[in-house]
N, C-alpha and C positions, 0 to 999 in steps of 0.2 A: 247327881253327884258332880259331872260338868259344872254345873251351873256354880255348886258350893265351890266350887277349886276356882274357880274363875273371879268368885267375890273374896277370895283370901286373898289370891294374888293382888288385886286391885287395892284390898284396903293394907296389906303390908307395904306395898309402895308408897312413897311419899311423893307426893306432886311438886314438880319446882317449878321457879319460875325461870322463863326463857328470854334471851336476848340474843337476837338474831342478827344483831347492826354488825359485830364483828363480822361472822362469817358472811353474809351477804357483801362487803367491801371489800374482803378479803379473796386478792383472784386466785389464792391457792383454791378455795372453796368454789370458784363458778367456773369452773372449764365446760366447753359445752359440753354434753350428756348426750350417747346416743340417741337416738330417734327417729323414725322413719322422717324424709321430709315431707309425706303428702299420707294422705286419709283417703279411707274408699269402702265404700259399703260391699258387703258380702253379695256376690250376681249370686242372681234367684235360682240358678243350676248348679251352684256351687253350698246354696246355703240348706239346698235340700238333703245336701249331703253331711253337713257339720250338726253336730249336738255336741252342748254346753253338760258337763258333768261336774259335783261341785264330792269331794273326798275328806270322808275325815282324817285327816290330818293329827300328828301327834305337835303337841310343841315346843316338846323340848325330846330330841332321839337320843340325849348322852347322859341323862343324870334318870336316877329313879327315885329322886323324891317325890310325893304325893302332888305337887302342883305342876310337875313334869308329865303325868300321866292326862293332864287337861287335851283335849284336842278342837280344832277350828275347820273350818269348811276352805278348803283351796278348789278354788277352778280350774278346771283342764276344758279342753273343747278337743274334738276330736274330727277330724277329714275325713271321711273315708271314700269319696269319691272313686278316687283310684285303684282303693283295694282289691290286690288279687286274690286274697282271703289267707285263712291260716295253713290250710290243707297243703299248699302247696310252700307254704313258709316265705311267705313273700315279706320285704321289711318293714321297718316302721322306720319312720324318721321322727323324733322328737325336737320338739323346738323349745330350749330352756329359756323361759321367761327373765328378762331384767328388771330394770328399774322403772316400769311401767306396765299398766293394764297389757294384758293381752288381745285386746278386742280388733285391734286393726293388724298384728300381725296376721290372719288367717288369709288375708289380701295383697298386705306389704308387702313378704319375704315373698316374693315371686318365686326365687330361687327354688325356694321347698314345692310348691304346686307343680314346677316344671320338673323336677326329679321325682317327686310323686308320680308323676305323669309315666315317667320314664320306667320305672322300677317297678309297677304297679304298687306303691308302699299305701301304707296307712301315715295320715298324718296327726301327731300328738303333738300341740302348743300348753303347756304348764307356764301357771302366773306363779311369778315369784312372793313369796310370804311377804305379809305386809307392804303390798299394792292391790291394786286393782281390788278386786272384790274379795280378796286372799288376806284380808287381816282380820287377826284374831281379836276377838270382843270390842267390836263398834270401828271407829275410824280409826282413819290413820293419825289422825290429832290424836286421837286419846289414845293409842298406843305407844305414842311417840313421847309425850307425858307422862306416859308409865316408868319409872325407873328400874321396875323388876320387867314389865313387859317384855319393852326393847331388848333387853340382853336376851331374848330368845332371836334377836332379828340379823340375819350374819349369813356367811355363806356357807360356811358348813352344813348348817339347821338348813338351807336352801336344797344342797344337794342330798341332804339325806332323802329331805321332801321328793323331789325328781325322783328319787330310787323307788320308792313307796308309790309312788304314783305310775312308777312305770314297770313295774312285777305285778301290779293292779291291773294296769293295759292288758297284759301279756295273759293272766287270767282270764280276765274279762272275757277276751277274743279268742282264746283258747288257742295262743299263738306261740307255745313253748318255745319252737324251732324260730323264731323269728326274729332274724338277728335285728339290734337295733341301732342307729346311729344315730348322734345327740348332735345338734346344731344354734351355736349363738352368736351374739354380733356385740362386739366389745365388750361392758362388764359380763353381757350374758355369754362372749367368744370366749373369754377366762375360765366361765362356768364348766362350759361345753368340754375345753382343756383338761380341766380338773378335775370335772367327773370320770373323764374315761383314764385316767391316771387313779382316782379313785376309787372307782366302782367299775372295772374294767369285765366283771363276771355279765355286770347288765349292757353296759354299750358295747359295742362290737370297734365303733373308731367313733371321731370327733370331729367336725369344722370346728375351729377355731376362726370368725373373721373380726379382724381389724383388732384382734389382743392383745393388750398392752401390757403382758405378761409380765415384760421384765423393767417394768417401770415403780420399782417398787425397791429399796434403801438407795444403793448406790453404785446397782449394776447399769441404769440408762445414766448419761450426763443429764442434771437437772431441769439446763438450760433447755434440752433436745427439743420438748414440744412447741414452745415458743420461738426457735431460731427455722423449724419447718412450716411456720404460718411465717414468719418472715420472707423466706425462700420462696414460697408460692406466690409469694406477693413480689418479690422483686424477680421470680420466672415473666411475670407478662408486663412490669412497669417498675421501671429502677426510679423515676422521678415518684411514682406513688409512693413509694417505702419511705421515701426523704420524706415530704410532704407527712405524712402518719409521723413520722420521726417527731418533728418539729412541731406537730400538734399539741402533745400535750403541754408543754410550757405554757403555751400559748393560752388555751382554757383555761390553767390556772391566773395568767395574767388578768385576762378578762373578764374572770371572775372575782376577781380581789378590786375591780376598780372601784374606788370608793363611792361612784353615782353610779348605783344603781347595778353592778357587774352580772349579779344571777339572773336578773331580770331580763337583762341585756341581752347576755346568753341565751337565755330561754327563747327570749324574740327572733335571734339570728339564727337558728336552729328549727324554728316555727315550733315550741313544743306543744301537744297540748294543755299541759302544767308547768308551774313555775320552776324552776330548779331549790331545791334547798342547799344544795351543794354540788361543788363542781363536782364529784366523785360519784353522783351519779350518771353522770354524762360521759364522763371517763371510762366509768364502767359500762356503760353501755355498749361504746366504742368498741374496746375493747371485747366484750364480747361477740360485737359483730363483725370484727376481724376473725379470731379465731372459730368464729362459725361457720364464715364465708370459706373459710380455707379446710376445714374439715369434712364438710361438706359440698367439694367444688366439684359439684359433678357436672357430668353431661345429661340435656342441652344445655343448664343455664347458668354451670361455669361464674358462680359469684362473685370470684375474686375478681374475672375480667372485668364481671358488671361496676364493682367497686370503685377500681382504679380508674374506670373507663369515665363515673361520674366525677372522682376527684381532678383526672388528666385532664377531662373535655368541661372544666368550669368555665365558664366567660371569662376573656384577657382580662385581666387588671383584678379577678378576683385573690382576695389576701386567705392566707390559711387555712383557716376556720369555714370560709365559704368555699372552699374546694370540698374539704373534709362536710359541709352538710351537702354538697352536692353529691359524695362520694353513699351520702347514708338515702337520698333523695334515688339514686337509681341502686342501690343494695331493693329498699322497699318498693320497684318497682313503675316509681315517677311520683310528679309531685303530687300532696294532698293537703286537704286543707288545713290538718296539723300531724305531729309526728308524736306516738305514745311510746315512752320511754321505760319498756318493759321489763322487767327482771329481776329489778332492784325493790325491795321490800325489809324493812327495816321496822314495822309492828308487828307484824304476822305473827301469829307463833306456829312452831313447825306445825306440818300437815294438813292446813287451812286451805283448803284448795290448791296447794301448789306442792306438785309431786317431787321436785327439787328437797324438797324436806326431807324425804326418806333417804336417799341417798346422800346425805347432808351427814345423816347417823352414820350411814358405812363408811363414810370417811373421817369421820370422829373416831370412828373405832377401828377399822380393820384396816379399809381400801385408802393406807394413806402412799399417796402418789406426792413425793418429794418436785415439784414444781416450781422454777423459778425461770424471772427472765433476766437475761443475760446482758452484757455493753454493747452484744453488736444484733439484737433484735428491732427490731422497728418501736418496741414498748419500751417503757421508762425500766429501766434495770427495777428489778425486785428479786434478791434474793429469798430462798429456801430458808426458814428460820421457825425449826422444828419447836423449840419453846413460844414462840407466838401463836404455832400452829395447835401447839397443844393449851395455849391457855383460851385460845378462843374455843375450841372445843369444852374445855372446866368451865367457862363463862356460860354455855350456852346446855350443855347437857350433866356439869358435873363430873366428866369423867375424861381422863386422858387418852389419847389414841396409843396402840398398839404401832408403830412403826414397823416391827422386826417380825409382825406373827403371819403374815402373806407368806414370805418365805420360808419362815420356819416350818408354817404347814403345806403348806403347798411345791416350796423349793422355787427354787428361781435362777442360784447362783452357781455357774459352773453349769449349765443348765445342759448344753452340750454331752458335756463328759458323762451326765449322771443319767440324764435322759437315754443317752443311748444304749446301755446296757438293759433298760429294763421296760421304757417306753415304747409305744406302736399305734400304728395307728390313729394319727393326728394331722390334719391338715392346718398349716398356719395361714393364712390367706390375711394377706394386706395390699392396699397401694399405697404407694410411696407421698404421694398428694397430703396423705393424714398424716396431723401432728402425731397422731398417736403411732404410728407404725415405727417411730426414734425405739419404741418399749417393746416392738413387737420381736415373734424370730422372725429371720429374715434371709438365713442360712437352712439346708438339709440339714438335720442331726443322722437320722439314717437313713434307709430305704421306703420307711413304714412314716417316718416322722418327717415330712413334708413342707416346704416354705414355699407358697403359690405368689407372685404379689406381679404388681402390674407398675411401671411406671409413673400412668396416668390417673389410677384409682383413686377412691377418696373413702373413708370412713362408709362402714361396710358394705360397699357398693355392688359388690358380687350376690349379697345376698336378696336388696332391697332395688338393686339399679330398677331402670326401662327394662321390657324384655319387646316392646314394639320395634323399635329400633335403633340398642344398642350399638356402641362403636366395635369395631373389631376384635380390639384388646380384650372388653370386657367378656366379649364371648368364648373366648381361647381361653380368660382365665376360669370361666366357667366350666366349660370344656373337660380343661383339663382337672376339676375339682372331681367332677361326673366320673371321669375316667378311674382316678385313682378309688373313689369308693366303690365305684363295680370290682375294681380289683380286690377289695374287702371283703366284698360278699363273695365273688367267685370264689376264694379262698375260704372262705367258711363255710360254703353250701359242699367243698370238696371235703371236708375235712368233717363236717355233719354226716356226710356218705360213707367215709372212711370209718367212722365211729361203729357204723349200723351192720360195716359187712362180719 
């Protein structure tokens, strides 16, 4: 019966054809994407402890048509090293899956292994639907191509998933009393927010890191993320920001020279390939500013690395050879060429590059009003919601949703509403990340919490070092720990109180 629901849905869709050159040019569409910045295999005393469990899964939790009742295999993996078991109602931490496999978080998010540690919890990482090994009928291409498919792909349908998969946990382990708290790092730190605002009966509270909650109509200024990748760049070198300033004109001059200009370029640059257009060079840039600066962390501090190669070019170097000097120590020194990654303009969604999926969530739901401003280091680009929605119709057919983050979720007045009926949320940001412009970054009450650190960077508290970190980040760590034992104290009190 599966299988028949699964061949209607497929053959009621109609397959379109996709073009992806808008949104790939288009830097509303390529802000960096959380991510850990390093990989690491599971240690053989930690992996003894982890099993991979794959859930049937529903696909659609809000309509009950017959092709709604179809369901797909999601992966969970499960910690339990630490476990002080159910008897005594020890917690669970869950880690809500983003916009990528779950396979290296069980190593990244150091954070969670060390309050495992702490707590004796059980540890729960959920893949988000359509990633990792969590999509419904074959690839992510061919989901993504589906035009009925996709409209199961969204975060609602995500936190229902989380809910179902974790009253399944709590089954499983026979861990009724076990309170649980949900934990994610940027779209998944939204998640983690939302859920416990949503499904407040299953999580007990929430991190929230690096959430860019309130970046969403026209409650952040648009310009906010781009004017704090400016900022971090002119924090360690005012002569760098000029220099980025004056670059881009410049590219396009030396691209337009009538002998030869891309080619040129390409040479002065050392590319491995030739340029077809200045714009992908620009974009590249461009991305590797705002990547440097979101994620500037410690030891290797990118941004310094940057400006340090642009600042310290040899005297007499003209623009363009500061700025490839600047991209020559970003990647670490020089090499024999330089591959100018990111930019893909045949591909069709979901073809090896995970950027695709969340290409959709912002076609549709997660649209973050994005623009850069007159006094950023980038060429001003306004916010221009009908471009923004016709490259979305160009490329999947269907218009973005602007207004329905807030509508469902709320956002506005977030203070005022929040505190009457919210609890239990940590917001945790550093100031370093573009994205913290969208984050809270104020107490709403006693229970609802704003962590953030001066020097942090896009979700650093959860992902940093734990060999050795700087100061700051262990205080904000610290104090994240602190306030969830006070969660649980309060709940294992109040569990007692129930029973007398």
């Amino acid at each position: 019966m599966e299988l028949l629901i699964a061949l209607v849905i497929q053959c009621l869709s109609l397959l379109i054809l996709f073009s992806t050159t808008s949104l790939s040019l288009n830097p509303h569409h390529n802000i960096p994407r959380p991510r850990p910045l390093s990989s690491s295999s599971v240690s053989d005393s930690t992996a003894a402890y982890v099993t991979t469990g794959y859930y049937r899964q529903t696909l659609d939790h809000f309509n009950y048509a017959p092709q709604s009742y179809a369901t797909f295999s999601q992966r969970y993996m499960v910690n339990s090293q630490y476990w002080g078991g159910a008897q005594s109602n020890f917690p669970i931490f869950a880690y809500l899956g983003a916009e990528i496999a779950i396979d290296n978080d069980i190593t990244n998010a150091v954070f969670l292994l060390d309050v495992a540690n702490r707590f004796n919890a059980l540890l729960v990482y959920i893949e988000h639907r359509f990633y990792g090994e969590s999509v419904p009928f074959g690839t992510q291409a061919d989901a993504l191509k589906n035009e009925t498919l996709r409209g199961y792909f969204n975060s609602a349908q995500a936190l229902a998933d989380y809910a179902e998969v974790l009253i399944y946990i709590k089954n499983a382990y026979r861990a009724q009393n076990s309170p649980i708290v949900v934990v994610g790092g940027s779209y998944g730190g939204m998640l983690a927010a939302w859920f416990r605002l949503k499904y407040p009966h299953i999580a007990l509270g929430a991190l929230a890191s690096s959430a860019p909650l309130l970046y969403f109509d026209d409650i952040t200024p648009q310009n906010g993320y781009y004017d704090v990748v400016t900022k971090d760049f002119r924090s360690v070198s005012e002569s760098c920001v000029e220099t980025i300033k004056e670059s881009w004109s410049k590219i396009s001059e030396y691209a337009n020279q009538t002998n030869g200009g891309l080619y040129n370029l390409s040479r002065k640059f050392n590319l491995c390939k030739n340029l077809t257009s200045p714009q992908e060079l620009t974009y590249y840039l461009h991305k590797m500013y705002a990547d440097a600066a979101q994620y500037d962390n410690p030891p290797y501090y990118p941004v310094k690395r940057v400006c340090g190669g642009i600042d310290g070019a040899p005297q007499g170097s003209d623009i363009l050879d500061r700025i490839h000097a600047g991209v020559v120590a970003y990647n670490n020194g020089v090499k024999s060429c330089y591959e100018i990654s990111g930019l893909n303009t045949t591909a069709s969604p979901g073809e090896g590059n995970i950027n695709y999926g969340y290409a959709w969530q912002r076609c549709s739901e997660m649209v973050m009003p994005l623009a850069q401003g007159n006094d950023s280091m980038f060429e001003p680009f306004p916010f221009n919601l009908q471009k923004y929605s016709q490259d979305c119709i160009d490329t999947y057919g269907i218009s973005p949703r602007p207004h329905w983050v807030t509508t469902y979720y709320g956002g506005h007045d977030f203070n005022l509403v929040l505190k009457d009926f919210g609890s239990n949320i940590i917001f945790s940001n550093g100031l370093r990340d573009p994205y913290s412009i969208g984050g809270v970054l104020k107490n709403i009450s006693d229970t609802l919490v704003a962590v953030y650190t001066q020097n942090g960077a896009h979700v650093l508290d959860l992902f940093g070092e734990y060999a050795s970190p700087p100061i700051w980040l262990t205080e904000q760590r610290e104090t994240e720990v602190k306030i969830i034992q006070s969660w649980i104290n309060k709940y294992y009190a109040d569990l007692q109180g129930l029973k007398k």
